[in-house]
C-alpha positions as CSV (number, residue, x, y, z in Angstrom):
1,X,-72.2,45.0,-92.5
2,X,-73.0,45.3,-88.6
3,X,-73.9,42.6,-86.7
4,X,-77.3,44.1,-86.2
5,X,-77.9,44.6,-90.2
6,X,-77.2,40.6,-90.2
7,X,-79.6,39.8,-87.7
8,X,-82.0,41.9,-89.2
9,X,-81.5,39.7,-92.8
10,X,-81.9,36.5,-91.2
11,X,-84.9,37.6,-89.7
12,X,-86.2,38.4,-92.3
13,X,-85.1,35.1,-94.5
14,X,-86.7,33.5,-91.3
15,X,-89.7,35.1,-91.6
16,X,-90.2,34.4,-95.2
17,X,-89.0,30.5,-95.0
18,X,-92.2,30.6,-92.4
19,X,-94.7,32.4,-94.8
20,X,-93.9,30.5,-97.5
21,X,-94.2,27.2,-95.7
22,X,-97.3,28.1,-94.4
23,X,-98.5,29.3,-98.0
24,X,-97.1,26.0,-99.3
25,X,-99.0,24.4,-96.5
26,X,-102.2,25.9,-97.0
27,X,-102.3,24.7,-100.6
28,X,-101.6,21.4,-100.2
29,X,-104.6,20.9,-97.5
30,X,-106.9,23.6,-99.1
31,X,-107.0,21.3,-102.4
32,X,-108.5,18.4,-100.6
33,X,-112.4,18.6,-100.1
34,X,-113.2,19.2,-96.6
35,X,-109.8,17.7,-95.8
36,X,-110.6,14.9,-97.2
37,X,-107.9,12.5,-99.6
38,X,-111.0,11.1,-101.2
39,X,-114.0,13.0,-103.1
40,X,-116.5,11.8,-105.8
41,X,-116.4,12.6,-109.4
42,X,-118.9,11.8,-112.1
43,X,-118.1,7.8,-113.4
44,X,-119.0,8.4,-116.8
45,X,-118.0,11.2,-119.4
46,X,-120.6,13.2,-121.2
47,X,-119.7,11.2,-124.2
48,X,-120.3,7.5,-121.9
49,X,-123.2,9.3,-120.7
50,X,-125.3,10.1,-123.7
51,X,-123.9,6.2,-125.2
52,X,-125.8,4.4,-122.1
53,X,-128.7,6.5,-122.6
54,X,-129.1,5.1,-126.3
55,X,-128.0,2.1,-125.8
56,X,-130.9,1.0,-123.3
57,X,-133.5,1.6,-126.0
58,X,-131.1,-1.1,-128.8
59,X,-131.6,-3.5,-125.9
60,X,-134.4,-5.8,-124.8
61,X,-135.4,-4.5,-121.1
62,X,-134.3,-7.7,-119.5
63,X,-130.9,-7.3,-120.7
64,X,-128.3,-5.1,-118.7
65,X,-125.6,-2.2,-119.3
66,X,-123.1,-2.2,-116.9
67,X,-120.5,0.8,-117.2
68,X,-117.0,0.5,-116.4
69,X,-116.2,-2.4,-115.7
70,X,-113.2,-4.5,-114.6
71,X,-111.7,-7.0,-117.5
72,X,-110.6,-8.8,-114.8
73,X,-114.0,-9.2,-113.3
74,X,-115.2,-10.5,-116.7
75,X,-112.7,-13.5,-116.9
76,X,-111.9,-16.7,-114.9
77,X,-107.9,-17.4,-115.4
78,X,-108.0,-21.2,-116.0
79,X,-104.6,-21.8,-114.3
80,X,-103.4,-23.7,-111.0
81,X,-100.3,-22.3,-111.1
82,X,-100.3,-19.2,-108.3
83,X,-97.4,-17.6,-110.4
84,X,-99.4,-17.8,-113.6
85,X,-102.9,-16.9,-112.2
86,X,-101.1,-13.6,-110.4
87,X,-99.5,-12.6,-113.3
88,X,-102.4,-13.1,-115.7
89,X,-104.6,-11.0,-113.1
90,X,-102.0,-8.0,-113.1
91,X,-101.8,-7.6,-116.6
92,X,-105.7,-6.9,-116.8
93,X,-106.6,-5.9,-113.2
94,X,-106.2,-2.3,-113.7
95,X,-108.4,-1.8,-117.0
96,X,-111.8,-1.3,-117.4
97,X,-114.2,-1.3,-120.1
98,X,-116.6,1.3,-121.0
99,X,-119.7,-1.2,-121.2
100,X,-120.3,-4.6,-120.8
101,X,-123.9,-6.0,-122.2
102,X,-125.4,-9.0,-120.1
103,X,-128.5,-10.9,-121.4
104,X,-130.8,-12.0,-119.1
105,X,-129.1,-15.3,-118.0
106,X,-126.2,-12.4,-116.5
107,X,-123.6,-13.7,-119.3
108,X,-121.5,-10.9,-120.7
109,X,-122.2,-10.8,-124.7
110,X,-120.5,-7.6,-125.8
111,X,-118.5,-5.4,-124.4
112,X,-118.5,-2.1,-126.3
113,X,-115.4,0.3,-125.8
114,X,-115.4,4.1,-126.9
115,X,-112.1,5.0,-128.4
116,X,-111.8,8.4,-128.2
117,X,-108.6,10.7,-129.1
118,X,-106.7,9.0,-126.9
119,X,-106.7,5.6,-128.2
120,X,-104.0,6.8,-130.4
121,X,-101.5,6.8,-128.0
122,X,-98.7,4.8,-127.6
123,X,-99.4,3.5,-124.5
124,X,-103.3,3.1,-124.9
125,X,-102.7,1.3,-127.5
126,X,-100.6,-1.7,-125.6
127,X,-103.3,-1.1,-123.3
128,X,-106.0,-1.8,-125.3
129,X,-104.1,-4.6,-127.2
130,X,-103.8,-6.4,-123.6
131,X,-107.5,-6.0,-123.8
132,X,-108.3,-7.3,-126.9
133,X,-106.7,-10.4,-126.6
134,X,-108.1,-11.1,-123.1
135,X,-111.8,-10.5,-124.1
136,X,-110.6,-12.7,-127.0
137,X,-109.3,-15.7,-125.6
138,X,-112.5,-15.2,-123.3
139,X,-114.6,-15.8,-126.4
140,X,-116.3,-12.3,-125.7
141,X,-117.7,-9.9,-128.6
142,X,-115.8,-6.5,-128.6
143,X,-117.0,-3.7,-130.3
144,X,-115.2,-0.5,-130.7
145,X,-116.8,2.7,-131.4
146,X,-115.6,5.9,-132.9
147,X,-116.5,8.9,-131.8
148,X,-119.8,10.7,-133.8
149,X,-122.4,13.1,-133.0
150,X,-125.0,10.1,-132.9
151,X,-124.5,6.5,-133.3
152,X,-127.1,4.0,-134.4
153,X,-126.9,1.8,-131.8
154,X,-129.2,-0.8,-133.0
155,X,-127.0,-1.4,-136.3
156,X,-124.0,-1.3,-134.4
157,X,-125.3,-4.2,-132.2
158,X,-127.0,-5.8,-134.8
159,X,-123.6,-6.1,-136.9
160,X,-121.4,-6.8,-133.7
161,X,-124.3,-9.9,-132.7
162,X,-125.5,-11.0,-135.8
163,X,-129.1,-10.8,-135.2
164,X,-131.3,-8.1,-133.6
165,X,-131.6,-8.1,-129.9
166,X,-135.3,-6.4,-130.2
167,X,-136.4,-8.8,-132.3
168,X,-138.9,-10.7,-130.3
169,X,-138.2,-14.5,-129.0
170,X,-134.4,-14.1,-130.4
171,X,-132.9,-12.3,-127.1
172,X,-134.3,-14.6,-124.9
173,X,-132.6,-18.0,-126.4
174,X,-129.8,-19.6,-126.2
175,X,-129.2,-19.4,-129.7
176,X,-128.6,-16.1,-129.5
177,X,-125.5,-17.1,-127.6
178,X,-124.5,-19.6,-130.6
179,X,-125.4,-16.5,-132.6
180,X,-122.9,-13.7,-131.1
181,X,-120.1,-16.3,-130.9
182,X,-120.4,-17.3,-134.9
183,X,-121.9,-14.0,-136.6
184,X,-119.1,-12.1,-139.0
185,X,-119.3,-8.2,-138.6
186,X,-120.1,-6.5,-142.0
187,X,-118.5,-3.5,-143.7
188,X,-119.3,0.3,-143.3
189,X,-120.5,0.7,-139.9
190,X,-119.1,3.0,-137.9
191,X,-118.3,-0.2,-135.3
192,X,-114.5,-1.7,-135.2
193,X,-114.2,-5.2,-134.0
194,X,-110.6,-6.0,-132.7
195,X,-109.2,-9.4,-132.7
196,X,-105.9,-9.9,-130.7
197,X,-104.7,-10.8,-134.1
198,X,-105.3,-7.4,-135.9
């Protein structure tokens, strides 16, 4: 081959190095918003969506929903020890919770979790273990939900509290508090309370 024929290859090998780069390029920056890193996204799923929606009608209107929310902002780590506090704190710090009830006193009574498909997994299920016993140990009410076209939400937290949170005068105690923390869970509701020792 002539020494032009080779020129002409490596230009052309040059020229499609640079159009592919560019391509390559174009992609990367084209899939960022406005060239932005950061854009929004909706914080709840249709499925969390529709939950909060009937869940503030099974709850007194001075009580709260809060969605997705931190475990780690829902506990105190009772430790001096730097070491032990940091390393409590990582192993919750990057989990959330689908809701988290307050009454009207702020204190976090339930927390409800929606364990879709992939709470079947492997590694959502260590994950959700780690919850468990954190919310636990906390002394806070977990209730899991399965996915259904419509829950009752009132019998689910009727059965997770022990007493009915619309019922007038009870919400607004403090013995409702005694009430959560004591009140077994009966059978055949579509609710699953984990304990860290299940």
């Amino acid at each position: 081959m002539s020494e032009l024929g080779q020129g002409l290859i490596v230009v052309v090998i040059a020229i499609l190095v640079v159009v592919l780069l560019k391509d390559l390029l174009s992609n990367a920056t084209s899939s960022k918003k406005n060239g932005a890193l950061y854009s929004s996204k909706p914080l709840l799923s249709d499925w969390e969506r529709k939950s909060l929606e009937e869940l503030r009608v099974a709850v007194p209107n001075d009580w709260h929903i809060c969605p997705q929310v931190r475990v780690a902002d829902l506990l105190t780590i009772n430790t001096k020890s730097y070491s032990e506090r940091l390393s409590a704190l990582n192993r919750v710090a990057k989990y959330s919770v689908d809701f988290v009830i307050l009454d009207p006193h702020r204190n976090a009574i339930c927390v409800i979790e929606l364990d879709d498909y992939s709470h079947k997994e492997s590694k959502r299920r260590a994950r959700d273990a780690t919850v468990n016993r954190a919310l636990d140990e906390a002394g806070i009410r977990l209730v899991r939900v399965r996915p259904a076209k419509r829950h009752d939400w009132s019998k689910i937290l009727r059965d997770a509290l022990g007493y009915d949170p619309l019922q007038p005068n009870i919400a607004s105690t403090d013995l409702a508090l005694n009430a959560i923390r004591n009140a077994p869970l009966s059978a055949g509701t579509q609710l699953v309370y984990l304990h860290s020792k299940d």
